[in-house]
N, C-alpha and C positions, 0 to 999 in steps of 0.2 A: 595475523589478526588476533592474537590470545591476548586477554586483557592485561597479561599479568606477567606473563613469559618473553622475552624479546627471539623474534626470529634468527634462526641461524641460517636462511638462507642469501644467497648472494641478492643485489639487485639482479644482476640477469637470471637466474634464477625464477625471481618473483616475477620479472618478465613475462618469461616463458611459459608461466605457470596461469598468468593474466590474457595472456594472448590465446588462448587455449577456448576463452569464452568472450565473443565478442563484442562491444558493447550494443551495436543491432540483433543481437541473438537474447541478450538480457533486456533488453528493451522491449520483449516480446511478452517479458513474465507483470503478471501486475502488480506482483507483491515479492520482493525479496528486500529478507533481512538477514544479518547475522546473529547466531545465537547464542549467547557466551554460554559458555560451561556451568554447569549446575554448583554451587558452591556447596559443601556439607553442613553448615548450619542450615539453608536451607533445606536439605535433603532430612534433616532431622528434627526439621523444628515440629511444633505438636501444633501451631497456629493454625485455626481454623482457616483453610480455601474455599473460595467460592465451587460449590458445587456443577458434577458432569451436567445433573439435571435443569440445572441453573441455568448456563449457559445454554444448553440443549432449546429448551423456553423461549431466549431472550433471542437467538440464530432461528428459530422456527416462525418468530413474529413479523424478524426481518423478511423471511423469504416468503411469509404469507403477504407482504404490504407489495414485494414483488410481481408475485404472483397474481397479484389483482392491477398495478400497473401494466402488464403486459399479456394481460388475460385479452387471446382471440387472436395472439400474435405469435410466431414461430421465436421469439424470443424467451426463453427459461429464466434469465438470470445477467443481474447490473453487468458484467462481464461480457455481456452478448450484445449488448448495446449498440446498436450501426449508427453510422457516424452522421446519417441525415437525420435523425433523433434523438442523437446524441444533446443536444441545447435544449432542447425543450422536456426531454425525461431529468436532465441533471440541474434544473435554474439553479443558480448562485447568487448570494447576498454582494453586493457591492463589493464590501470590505472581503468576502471569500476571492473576490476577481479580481482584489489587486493584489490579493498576498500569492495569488496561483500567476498572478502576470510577472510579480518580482523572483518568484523561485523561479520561471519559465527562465527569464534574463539572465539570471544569477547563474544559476545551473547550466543555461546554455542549451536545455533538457528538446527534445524532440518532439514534432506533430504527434507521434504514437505514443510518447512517455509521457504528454497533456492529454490524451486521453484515457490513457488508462489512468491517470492520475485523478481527472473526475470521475471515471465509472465507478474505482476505490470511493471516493469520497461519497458519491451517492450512496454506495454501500454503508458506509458508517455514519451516515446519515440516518439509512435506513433502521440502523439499529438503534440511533439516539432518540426513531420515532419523529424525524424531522421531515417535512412537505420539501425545505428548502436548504442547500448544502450552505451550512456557512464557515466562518475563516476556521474554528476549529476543525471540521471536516477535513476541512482542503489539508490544513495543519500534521493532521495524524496519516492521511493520504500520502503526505510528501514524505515523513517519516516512516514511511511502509518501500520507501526505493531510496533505502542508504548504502546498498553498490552503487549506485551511479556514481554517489557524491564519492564516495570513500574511495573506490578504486578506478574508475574509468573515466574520471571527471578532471585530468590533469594532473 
């Protein structure tokens, strides 16, 4: 998987190495990505980043807009979502239901990897300060589970 390096192991190999985690076991995570190597310009540039405290702000607003959605309920947090509340805590714009009915299709993806897929999206919803998930959501959602695509998806 290096962006840059070509593998020197066998296919059976990579097999073995893939069967090791299986795709109902990954199906269980809501967020997996891969995360290329840090490059040295990177590492050395002087460009201003968004700040810890920054972020810190913008994840605190998210989980306060949480926290008042599920206030008085044994529910914490978009992750915790059960599945008979699940449609009514996450509504979606038209256009977000048909790009999440096409990756469904396309993907082949699972009852559990369609909901975590919207729990993710109401989350970055919740951070965009959105009432309602639309296709962008669903968008960077579906982008947050590229093992599927990449290695368990044929």
């Amino acid at each position: 998987g290096h962006p840059t390096r070509k593998c020197i192991c066998s296919p059976k190999q990579v097999s073995g190495y893939l069967s090791k985690v299986s795709g109902p076991l990954l199906d269980r995570f809501d967020i997996h990505l891969e995360v290329a190597p840090v490059e040295f310009a990177d590492l050395s540039s002087t460009a201003k980043e968004e700040s810890s405290a920054s972020i810190r702000e913008r994840v605190q607003k998210a989980r306060d807009i949480q926290n008042e959605r599920f206030k008085g309920t044994s529910i914490t947090c978009n992750a915790r979502i059960t599945s008979d509340i699940l449609h009514e805590v996450c509504p979606v714009t038209y256009e977000a239901s048909k790009l999440l009915e096409n990756v469904f299709d396309r993907l082949g993806l699972s009852a559990r990897a369609y909901d975590r897929i919207l729990k993710v999206a109401r989350t970055v919803a919740d951070m965009d300060g959105a009432k309602v998930i639309d296709k962008k959501h669903i968008a960077m959602a579906v982008q947050y589970r590229s093992l599927d695509r990449k290695y368990w998806n044929g």
